[in-house]
C-alpha positions in Angstrom: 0.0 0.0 0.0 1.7 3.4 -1.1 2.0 6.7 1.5 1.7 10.2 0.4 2.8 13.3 1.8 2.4 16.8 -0.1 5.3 17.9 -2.0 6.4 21.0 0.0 9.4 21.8 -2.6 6.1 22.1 -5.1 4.3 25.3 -3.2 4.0 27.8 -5.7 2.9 25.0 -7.7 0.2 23.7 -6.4 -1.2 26.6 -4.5 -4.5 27.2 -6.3 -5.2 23.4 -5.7 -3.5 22.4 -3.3 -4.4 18.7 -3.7 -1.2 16.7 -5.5 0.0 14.6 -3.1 3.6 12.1 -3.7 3.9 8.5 -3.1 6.0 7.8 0.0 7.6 4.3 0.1 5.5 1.4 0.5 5.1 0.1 3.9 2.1 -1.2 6.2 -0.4 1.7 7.0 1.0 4.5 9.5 0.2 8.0 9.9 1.2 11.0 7.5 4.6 11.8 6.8 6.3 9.5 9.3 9.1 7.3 8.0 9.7 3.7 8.7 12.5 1.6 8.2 13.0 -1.1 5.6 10.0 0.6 3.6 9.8 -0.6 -0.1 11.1 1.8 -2.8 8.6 2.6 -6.3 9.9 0.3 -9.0 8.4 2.8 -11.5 7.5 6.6 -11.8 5.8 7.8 -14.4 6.2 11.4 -14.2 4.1 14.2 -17.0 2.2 17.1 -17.8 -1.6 17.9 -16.8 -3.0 14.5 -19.1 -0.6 11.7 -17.6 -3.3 10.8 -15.6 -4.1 8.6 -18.6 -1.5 6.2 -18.2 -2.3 2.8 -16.7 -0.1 1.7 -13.6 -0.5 -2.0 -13.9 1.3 -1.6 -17.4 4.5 0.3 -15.6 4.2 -2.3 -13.1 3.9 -4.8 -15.6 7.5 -3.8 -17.2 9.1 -2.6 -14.1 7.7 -4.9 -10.9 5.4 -3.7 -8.6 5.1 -0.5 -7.1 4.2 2.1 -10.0 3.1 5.9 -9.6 1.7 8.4 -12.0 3.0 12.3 -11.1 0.4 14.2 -13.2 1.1 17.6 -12.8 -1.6 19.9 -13.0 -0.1 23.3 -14.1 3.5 23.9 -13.9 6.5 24.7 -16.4 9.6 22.3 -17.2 11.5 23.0 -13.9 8.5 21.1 -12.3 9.3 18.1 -14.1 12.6 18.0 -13.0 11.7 18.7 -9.2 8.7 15.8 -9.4 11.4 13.3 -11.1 14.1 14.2 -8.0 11.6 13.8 -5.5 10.5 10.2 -7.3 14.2 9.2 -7.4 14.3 10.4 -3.4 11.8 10.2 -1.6 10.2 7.4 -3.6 13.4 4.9 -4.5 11.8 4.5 -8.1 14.6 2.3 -10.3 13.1 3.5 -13.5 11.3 6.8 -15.1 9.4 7.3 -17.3 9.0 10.9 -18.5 6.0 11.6 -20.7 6.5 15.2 -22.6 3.5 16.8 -24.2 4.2 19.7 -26.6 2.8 22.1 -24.1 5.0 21.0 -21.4 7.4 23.9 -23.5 5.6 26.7 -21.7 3.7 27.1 -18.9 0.6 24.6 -18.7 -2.5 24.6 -16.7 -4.7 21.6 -17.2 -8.3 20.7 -15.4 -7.9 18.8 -12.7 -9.5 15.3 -12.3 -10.0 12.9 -9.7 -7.3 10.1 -9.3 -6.5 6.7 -7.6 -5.0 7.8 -4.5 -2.6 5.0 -4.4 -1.8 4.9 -7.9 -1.9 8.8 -9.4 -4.1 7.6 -12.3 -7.3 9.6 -13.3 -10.5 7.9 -12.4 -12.6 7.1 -15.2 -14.6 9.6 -16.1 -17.6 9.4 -18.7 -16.2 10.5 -21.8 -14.1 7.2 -20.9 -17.1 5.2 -21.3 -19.1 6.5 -23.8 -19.6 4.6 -27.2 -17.2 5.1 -29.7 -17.3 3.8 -33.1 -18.0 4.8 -36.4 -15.5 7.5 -37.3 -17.6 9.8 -39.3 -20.6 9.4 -36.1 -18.1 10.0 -33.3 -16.7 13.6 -35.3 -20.5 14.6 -36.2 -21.3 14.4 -32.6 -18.1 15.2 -30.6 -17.3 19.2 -30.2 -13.7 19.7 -30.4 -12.1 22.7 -28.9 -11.3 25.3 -31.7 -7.5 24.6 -32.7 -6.7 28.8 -31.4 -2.2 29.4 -31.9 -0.3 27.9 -29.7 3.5 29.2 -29.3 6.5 27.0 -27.4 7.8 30.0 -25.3 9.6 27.7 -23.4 12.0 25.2 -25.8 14.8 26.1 -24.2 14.0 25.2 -20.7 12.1 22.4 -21.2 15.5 20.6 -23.1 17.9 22.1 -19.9 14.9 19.9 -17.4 14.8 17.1 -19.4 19.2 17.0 -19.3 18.6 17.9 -15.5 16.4 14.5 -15.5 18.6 12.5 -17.5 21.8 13.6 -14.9 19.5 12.6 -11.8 18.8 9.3 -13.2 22.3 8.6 -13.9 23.5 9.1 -10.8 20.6 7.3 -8.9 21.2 4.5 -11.2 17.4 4.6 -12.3 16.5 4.0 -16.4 15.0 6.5 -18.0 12.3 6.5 -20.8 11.1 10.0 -22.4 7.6 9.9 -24.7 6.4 12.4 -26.6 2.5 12.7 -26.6 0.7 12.8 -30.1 -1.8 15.8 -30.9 -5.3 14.9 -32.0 -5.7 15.8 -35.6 -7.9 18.6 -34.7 -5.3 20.8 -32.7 -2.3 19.9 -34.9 -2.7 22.9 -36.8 -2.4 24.8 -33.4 1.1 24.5 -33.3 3.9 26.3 -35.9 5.9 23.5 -37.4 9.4 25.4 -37.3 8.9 25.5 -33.5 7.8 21.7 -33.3 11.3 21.1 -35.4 12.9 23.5 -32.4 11.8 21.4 -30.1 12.3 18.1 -31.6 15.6 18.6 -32.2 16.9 20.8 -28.8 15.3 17.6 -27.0 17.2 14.7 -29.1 20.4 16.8 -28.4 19.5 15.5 -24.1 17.9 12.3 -24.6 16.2 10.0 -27.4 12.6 9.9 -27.0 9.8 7.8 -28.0 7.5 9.7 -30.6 4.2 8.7 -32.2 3.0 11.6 -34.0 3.3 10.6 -37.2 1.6 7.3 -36.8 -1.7 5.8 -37.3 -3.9 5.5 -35.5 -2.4 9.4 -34.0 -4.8 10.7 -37.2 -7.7 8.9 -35.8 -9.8 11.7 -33.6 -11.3 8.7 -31.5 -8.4 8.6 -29.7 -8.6 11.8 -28.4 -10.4 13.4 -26.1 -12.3 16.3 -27.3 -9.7 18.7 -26.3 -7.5 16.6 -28.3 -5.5 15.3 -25.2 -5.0 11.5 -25.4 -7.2 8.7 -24.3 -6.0 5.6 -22.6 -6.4 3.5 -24.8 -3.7 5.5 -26.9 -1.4 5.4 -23.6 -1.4 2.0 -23.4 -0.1 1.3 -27.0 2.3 3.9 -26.4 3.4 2.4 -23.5 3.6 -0.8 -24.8 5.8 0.2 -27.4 8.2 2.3 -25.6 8.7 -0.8 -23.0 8.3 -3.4 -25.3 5.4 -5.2 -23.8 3.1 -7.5 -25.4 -0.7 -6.8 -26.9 -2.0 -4.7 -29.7 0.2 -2.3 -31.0 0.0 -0.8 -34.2 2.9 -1.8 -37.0 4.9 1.2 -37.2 3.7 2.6 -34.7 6.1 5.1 -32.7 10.1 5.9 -33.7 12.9 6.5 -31.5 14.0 9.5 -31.9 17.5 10.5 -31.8 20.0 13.6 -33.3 20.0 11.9 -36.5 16.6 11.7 -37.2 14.6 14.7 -35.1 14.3 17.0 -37.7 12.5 14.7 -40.7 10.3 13.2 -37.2 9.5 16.6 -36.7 8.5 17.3 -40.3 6.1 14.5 -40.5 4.4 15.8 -36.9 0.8 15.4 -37.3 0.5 13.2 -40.6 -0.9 10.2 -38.2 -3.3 7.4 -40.4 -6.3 6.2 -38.9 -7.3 3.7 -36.3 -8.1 -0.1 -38.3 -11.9 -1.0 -37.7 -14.6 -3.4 -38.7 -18.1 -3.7 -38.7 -19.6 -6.7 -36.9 -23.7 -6.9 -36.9 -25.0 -8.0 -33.6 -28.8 -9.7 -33.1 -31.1 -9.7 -30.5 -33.6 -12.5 -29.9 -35.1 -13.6 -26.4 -37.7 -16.3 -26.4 -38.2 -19.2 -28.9 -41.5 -21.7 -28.8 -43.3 -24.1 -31.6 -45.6 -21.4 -32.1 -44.0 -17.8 -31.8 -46.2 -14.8 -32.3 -44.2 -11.5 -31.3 -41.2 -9.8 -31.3 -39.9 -11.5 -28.3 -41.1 -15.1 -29.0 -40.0 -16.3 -32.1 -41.2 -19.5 -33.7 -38.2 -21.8 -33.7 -38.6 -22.9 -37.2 -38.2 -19.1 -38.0 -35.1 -19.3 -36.2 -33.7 -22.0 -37.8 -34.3 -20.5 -41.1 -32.8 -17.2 -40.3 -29.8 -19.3 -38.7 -29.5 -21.3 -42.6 -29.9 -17.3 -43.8 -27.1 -16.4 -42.1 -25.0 -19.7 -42.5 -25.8 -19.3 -46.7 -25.0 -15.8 -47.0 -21.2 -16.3 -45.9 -22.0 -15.1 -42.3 -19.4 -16.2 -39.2 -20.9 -16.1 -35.8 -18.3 -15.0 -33.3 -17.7 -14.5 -29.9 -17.5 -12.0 -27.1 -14.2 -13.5 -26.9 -13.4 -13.0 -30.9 -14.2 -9.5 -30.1 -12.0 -8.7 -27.1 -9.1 -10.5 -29.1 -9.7 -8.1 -32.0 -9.5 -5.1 -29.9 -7.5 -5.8 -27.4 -4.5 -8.2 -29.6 -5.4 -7.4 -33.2 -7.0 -10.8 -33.8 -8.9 -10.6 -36.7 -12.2 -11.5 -37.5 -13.7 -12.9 -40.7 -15.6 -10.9 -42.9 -19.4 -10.9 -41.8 -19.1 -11.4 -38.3 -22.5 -12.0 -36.5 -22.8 -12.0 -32.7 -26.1 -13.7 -31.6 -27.2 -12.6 -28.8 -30.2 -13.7 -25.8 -31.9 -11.7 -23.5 -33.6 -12.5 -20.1 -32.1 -16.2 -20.3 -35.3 -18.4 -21.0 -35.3 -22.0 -20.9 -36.1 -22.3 -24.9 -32.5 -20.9 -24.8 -31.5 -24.1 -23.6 -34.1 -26.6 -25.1 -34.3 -25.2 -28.9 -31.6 -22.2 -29.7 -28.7 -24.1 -28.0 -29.2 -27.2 -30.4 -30.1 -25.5 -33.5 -26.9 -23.1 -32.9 -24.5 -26.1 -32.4 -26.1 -27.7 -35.4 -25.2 -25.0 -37.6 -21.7 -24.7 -36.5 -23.0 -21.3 -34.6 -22.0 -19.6 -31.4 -24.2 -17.2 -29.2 -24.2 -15.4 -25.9 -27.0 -15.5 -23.5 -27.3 -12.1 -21.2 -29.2 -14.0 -18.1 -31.7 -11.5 -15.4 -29.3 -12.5 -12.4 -32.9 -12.7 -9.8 -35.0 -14.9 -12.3 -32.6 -17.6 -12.8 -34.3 -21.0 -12.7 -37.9 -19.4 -12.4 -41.4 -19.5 -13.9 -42.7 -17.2 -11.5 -41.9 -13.9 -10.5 -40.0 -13.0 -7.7 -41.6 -12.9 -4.7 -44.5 -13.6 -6.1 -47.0 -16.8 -7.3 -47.1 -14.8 -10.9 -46.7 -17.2 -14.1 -44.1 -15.9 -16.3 -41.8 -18.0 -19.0 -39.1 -20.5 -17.4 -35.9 -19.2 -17.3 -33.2 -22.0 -17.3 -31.1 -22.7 -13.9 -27.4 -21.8 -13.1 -27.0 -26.0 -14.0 -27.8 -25.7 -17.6 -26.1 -22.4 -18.1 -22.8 -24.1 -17.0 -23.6 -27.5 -19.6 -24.3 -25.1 -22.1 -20.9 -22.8 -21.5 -19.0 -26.0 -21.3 -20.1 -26.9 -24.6 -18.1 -24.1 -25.9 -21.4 -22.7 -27.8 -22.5 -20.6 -25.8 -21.6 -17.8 -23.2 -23.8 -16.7 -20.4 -23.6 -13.0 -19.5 -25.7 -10.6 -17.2 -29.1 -8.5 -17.6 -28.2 -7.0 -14.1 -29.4 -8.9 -11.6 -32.4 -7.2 -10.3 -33.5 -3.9 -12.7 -35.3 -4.8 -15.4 -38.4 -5.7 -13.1 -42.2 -5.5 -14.5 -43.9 -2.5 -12.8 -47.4 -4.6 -12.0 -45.9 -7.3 -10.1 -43.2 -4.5 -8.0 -45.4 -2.6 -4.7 -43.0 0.2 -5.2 -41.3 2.0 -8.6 -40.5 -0.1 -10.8 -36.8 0.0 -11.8 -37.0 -1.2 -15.7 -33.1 -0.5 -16.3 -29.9 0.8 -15.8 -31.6 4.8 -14.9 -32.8 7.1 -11.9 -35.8 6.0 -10.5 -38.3 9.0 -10.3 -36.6 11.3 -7.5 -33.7 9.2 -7.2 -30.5 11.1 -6.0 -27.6 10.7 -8.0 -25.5 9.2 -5.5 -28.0 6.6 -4.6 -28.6 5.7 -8.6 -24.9 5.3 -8.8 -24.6 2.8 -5.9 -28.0 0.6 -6.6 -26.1 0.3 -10.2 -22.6 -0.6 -8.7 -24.3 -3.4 -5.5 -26.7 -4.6 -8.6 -24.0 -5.5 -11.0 -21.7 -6.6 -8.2 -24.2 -8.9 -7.1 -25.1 -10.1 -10.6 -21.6 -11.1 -11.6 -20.6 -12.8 -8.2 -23.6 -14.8 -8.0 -23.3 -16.0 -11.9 -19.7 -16.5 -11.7 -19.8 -18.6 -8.3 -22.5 -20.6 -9.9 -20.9 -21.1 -13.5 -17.3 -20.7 -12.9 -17.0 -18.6 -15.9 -16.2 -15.0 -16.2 -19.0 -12.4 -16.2 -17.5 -9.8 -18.9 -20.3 -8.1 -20.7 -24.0 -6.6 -19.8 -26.9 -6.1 -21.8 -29.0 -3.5 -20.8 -32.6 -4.1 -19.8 -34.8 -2.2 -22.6 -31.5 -0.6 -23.6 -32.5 2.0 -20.5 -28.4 3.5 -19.4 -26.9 6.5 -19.0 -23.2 7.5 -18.8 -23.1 7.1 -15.2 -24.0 3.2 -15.6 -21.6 3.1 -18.4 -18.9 4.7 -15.9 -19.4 2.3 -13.4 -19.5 -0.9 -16.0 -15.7 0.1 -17.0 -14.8 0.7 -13.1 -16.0 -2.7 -12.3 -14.1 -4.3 -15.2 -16.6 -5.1 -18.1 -15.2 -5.0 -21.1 -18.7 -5.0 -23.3 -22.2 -3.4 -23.1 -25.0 -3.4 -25.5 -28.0 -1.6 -26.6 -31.2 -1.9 -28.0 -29.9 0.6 -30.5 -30.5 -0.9 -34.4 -27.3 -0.6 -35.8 -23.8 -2.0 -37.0 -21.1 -1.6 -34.7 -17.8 -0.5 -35.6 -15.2 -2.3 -33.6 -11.5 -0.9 -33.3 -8.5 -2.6 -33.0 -6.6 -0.8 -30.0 -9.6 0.9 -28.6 -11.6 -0.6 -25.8 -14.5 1.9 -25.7 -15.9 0.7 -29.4 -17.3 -2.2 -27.7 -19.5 -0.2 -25.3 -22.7 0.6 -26.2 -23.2 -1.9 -28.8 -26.1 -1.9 -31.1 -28.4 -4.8 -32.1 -30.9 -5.9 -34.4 -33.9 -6.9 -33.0 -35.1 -10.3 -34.6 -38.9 -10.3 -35.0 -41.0 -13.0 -37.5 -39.2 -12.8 -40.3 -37.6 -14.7 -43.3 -34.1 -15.5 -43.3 -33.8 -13.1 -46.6 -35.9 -10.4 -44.6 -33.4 -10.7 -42.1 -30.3 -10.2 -44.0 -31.8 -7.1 -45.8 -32.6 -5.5 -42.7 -28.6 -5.8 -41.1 -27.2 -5.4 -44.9 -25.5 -8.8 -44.4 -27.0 -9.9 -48.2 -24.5 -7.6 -49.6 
């Protein structure tokens, strides 16, 4: 467990906020600012301007050993840098650096301040981390960037005479040192005056060789950027990644040491960045199945068994959540017309009729399961009839069989208003004169519950969520990424855009509902007969 104490040699600093605290040494829990012996040093400090925050510890940890820190620095100027890497190498023993150097670390910066892990230094998520990025062409039309206004380096000089400070400090502490340079999203590039952005490249190679990405795809690609044109995580990981040569997705070609030799053609080619790598993949919807059918939620199985010989026909490939993580998260790709099938509500026809037609078409689906009617026909807490919903037993033979994956509906909030004596909570929002703080933590103990009950039972991971009646907000979304889901889908009718290196495209999935219709009715309606 890390320490903190304020940085007192950081005043002027931090006198507006007032709020960045430094990790001490690792030892067991004792007050303030009082030392122990035989406390364990940082293995890693990750030390940058006011976005570091972006950075993700376990990944420093992951290169160095444990005990990583990010310093995200507010507002400051490039003597700050030097003073927040002495008092890593110091005060916190780090063996190893990491400086990460945006362009506006060459003047004075002063960044918004966000929330962070008090042990770690990284941000919180926030929701802009959470919310549903796909499609390029969507994500610009609805995302306002900030206006690209001049931006001059005042400050080339000094920043190069800090980062030689650093380099000296780590020398004589023994302590490796790795420098980034943070890419500009595409819409701020123009900001800057390339002559000074040649300055600066080539003052700093003269110090140190530094890691740069600027010029690499996906640093073209505005979806990894926030609006403000500051970088997301999912950009920091790859960045970090390839500066410490860890495994996982990183782009081919992506970020060049730069050195003397090469700073001034790097510099030229600042902000020339391709695009991201992305694929569509159409996602269904169905929920029950019987002999009969007769709405949009109970489908006659024979339907279902020609829209499965539709899809199978038409060159279609059902994948997996899995398939989809590997795409995104280790560049795995995925066949052409990729289809995930997907349950709601968890019915037992899911286990009596779509299970064996799936498996007999050489077809996979997932199953999102409401966590409180699990192995019921009536409703809970009540003697009221409603549709059996298969038991924890049959979703485990039917995960075991490699077919199919059983995710969660929540457990307990997507509840029928007649049978509930109070409100009636119908999905993932407020109740009627809910407080914000209380919506946030029914959310958080409802999902908790859901996937520690399901994974218990199953002994499979709970990954992804499906909304009841698509009903979320970005709050729900928030929480979903703080408890570790790595998928969330909609009601939405549309075809996703996953991309390779970015997380966030699988939240807030789409689907296709699938009513009574023909296989051929069904591929005109996703555009899969193309």
């Amino acid at each position: 467990m890390k320490r903190w104490m304020v940085p007192a040699g950081a005043a002027l600093l931090f006198l507006a906020a007032a709020v960045l605290l430094w990790p001490g040494r690792r030892s067991a829990p004792e007050p303030e600012g009082s030392g122990t012996a035989g406390e364990e040093p940082l293995s890693v400090c990750l030390v940058g301007g006011a976005g570091a925050g972006v950075y993700d510890p376990s990944l420093l940890e992951e290169a160095a050993g444990a005990g990583a820190y990010v310093c995200c620095l507010d507002q400051g100027e490039p003597a700050d840098l030097t003073e927040a890497v002495c008092r890593a190498l110091e005060e916190g023993g780090a063996g190893q650096i990491v400086l990460s150097l945006s362009l506006d670390c060459a003047g004075t910066w002063q960044g918004e301040g966000r929330e962070r892990y008090e042990e770690t230094g990284a941000f919180l998520p926030g929701d802009a981390d959470a919310a549903h990025i796909g499609d390029l062409a969507a994500y610009e039309e609805k995302t306002a960037f900030s206006d690209p206004e001049p931006v001059q380096l005042t400050e080339i000089g000094q920043l190069a005479e800090a980062v030689g400070e650093i380099r000296s400090l780590c020398q004589s502490a023994g302590a490796e040192l790795t420098v980034l340079m943070e890419p500009v999203g595409p819409h701020r590039a123009s900001a800057y005056q390339r002559a000074e952005v040649r300055e600066l490249y080539e003052t700093l190679a003269e110090q140190v060789d530094f890691w740069d990405f600027s010029a690499d795809a996906p640093c073209g690609d505005s979806r990894f950027f926030y609006p403000d044109s500051s970088i997301r995580p999912a950009l920091a990981e790859m960045m970090l990644r390839r500066a410490l040569g860890l495994g996982g997705y990183v782009p081919k070609d992506f970020g060049v040491l730069v050195t003397a030799e090469n700073a001034g053609d790097r510099a030229d080619r600042f902000g020339t960045g391709g695009l991201g790598e992305g694929q569509q993949v159409t996602v269904l919807m169905y929920h029950h199945l019987s002999q009969e059918g007769g709405s949009e939620v109970n489908l006659p199985v024979s339907l279902f068994e020609e829209q499965l010989r539709a899809l199978r026909d038409a060159g279609c490939i059902a994948v997996t959540l899995e398939d989809l993580y590997a795409y995104v998260e280790q560049g795995t790709p995925l066949p052409e017309k990729a289809v995930l099938i997907t349950f709601d509500d968890g019915y037992e026809s899911n286990y009596d009729l779509a299970w064996p037609l799936l498996e007999k078409y050489g077809m996979k689906g997932t199953i999102f399961a409401i966590g409180v009617s699990v192995g019921k026909d009536t409703y809970k807490g009540t003697s009221c009839p409603m549709k059996a919903h298969f038991t924890y037993e049959q979703a485990r033979e039917m995960m075991d069989s490699g077919v199919i994956s059983v995710q969660t509906h929540t457990y307990d909030m997507h509840q029928w208003p007649p049978y509930e004596e109070g409100p009636a909570r119908e999905g993932a929002v407020p109740l009627e004169g809910e407080s914000q703080a209380d919506y946030e933590a029914a959310v958080r103990a409802d999902l908790k519950r859901a996937r520690e009950e399901m994974e218990t039972a199953t002994g499979y991971p709970v990954t992804a969520l499906s909304y009841p009646n698509g009903l979320y907000t970005p709050a729900s979304q928030r929480i979903c990424l703080e408890l570790g889901f790595r998928a969330t889908f909609t009601i939405e009718p549309r075809t996703n855009t996953v991309v390779k290196g970015l997380p966030q495209s699988l939240y807030g999935m789409g689907r296709y509902n699938v009513g009574p219709m023909t296989g051929q009715e069904l591929l005109a309606l996703t555009g899969l007969d193309g």
